[in-house]
N, C-alpha and C positions, 0 to 999 in steps of 0.2 A: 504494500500500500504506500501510498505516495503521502510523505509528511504534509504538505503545503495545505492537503484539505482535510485534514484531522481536527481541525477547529471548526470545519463547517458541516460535524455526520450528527453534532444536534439537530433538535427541531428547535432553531429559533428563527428571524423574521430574514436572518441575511442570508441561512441556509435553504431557507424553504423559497427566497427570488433568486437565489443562484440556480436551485435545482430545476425549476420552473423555466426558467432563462434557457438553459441551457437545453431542457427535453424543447422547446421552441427551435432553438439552433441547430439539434441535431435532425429533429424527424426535418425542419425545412429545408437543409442540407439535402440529404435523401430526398426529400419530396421534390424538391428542382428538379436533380437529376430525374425521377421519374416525369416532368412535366417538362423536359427540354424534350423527351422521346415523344410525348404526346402521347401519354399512357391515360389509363380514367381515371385515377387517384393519383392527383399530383400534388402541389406544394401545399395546400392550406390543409387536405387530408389526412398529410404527414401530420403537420403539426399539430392540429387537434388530438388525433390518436398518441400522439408520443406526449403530450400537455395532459389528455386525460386519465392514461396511464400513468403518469408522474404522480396525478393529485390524488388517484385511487390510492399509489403507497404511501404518501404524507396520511391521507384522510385515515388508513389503516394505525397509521403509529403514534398518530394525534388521539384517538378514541384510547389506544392501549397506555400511553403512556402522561396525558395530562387531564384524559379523562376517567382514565381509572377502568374503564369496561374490560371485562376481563375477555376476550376474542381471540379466536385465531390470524394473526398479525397476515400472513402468507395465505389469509382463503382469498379476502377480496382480489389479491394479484393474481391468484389460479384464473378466478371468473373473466378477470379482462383477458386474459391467455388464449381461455376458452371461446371466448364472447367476440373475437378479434375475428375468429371463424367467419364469421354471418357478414360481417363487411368486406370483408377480402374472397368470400366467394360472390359476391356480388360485381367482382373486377374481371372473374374470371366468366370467360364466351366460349361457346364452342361453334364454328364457323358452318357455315352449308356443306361443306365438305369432309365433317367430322374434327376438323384441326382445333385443337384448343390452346386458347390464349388466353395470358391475363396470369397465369401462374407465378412469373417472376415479381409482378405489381403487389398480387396477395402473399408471396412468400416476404418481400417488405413489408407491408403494412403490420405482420405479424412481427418482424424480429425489429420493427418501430416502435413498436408495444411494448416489448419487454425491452427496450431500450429507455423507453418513460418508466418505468417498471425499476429499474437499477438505479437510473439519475432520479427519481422519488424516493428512492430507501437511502441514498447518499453514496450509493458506489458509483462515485463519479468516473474512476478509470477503465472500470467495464464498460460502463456508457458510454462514454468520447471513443475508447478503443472498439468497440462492437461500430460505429458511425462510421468509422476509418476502415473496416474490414467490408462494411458494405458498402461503400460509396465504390470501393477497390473490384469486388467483387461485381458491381452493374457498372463501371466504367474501362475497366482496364480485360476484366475479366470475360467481356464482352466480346472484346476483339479477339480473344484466340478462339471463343465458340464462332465467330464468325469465320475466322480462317479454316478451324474445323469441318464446318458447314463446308465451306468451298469445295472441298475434294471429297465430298460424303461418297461413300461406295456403290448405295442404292437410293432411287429418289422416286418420289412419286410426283402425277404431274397431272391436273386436269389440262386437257386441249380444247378448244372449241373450231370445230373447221366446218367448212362450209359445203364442201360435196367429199363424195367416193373420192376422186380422183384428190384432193386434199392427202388423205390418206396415203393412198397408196404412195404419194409425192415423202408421208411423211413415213410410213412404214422403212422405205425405199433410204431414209435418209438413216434412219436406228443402222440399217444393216453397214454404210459406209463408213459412219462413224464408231462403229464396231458394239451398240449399244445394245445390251441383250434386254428383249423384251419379256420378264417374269412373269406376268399378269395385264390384262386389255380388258376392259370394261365400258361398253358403249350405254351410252345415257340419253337423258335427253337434255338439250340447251340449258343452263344456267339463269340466259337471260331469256325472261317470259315474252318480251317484247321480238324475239325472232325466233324461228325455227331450224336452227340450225343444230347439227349433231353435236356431240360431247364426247371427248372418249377420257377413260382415268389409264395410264399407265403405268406401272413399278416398273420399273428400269435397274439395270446393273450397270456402272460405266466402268470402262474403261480405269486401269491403274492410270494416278497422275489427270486423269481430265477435270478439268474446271467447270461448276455447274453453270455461272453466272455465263459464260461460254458457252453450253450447248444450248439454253434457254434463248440464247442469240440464233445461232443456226436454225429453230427449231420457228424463232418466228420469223426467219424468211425466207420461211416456205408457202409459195404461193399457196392459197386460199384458208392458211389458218387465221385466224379471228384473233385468240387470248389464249396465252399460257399462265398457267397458275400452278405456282410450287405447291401442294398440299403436305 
């Protein structure tokens, strides 16, 4: 533990605006970065959730300790643990194609919680250092899932094309670029407003091929419509 806030793990009036201040500064920290992405819970829903989590652990140690109530100090911060559930699955979608989003958004919102949850009980150095390990984790940590992603081995892919011969053009293109076709699954249009075909394909690529690469080759191939990574 860090000397410097050993004066401030009471409950009195400089501890309880530092710790308040601080779950402010951290879930807002966090919540930019989710609201520079354009995520659904961005900067003000950081803060509230990490502000009200803070004041659930003061409110717990203020009853036990200058009001006398004799309580389990550690239930009300399970409940927000728990209770953190219901807003962060409300971040999470699952898209027309089955894909679901919004998990990285709800996995913050929850470890913002109990990061209000630490800076309220006075462990300021978990707090600040849990802020720094996610901030690290949705910025930095981002890019190698991204470079990841680039060379994935197998991809799925809604096409929307507009005749047979589309196909065949695009069939025709899997076998040059060496891409082995897993699974073909023909649909109907995506977009209600035309009638044109859909197909879903799982694909194998090639060692070393770039996805953002074939998704290029793939729309220009005369009479496809839209590709969409699934």
């Amino acid at each position: 533990m860090l000397s410097i806030f050993d004066g401030l793990r009471d409950v009195t009036v400089v501890s309880i605006t530092l710790r308040l201040v601080l779950a402010m500064i951290c879930g807002g920290i966090v919540g930019m970065e989710r609201e520079y992405k354009r995520r659904s819970a961005g900067f003000r829903t950081h803060i509230l959730i990490c502000l009200g989590a803070a004041m659930t652990t003061m409110t717990s140690q203020h009853l036990f300790l200058n009001m006398h109530y004799y309580l389990d100090m550690a239930r009300m911060g399970g409940s927000v643990v728990a209770g953190i559930g219901f807003i962060g699955a409300g971040t999470i979608i699952v898209t027309q194609h089955q894909r679901v989003k919004g998990l990285t958004t709800a996995a913050g919102l929850w470890t913002v919680a109990i990061v209000g949850l630490a800076l309220g009980a006075g462990f300021y150095e978990g707090g600040i250092l849990a802020t720094v390990l996610v901030l690290l984790a949705e910025m930095l940590f981002a890019k190698l899932e991204y470079r990841t992603m680039m060379y994935a081995p197998e991809i799925n892919l809604s096409i929307e094309y507009r005749n047979k011969d589309a196909l065949d053009k695009l069939l025709k293109l899997y076998q040059e670029c060496d891409l082995k076709v897993l699974n073909m699954e023909i649909i109907r249009s995506v977009r209600s407003e035309t009638h044109n075909a859909c197909a879903i394909f799982s694909l194998r690529l090639p060692r070393k091929s770039i996805v953002e690469d074939i998704l290029t080759e793939i729309n220009q191939v005369d009479g496809i419509l839209a590709v969409e990574e699934l």
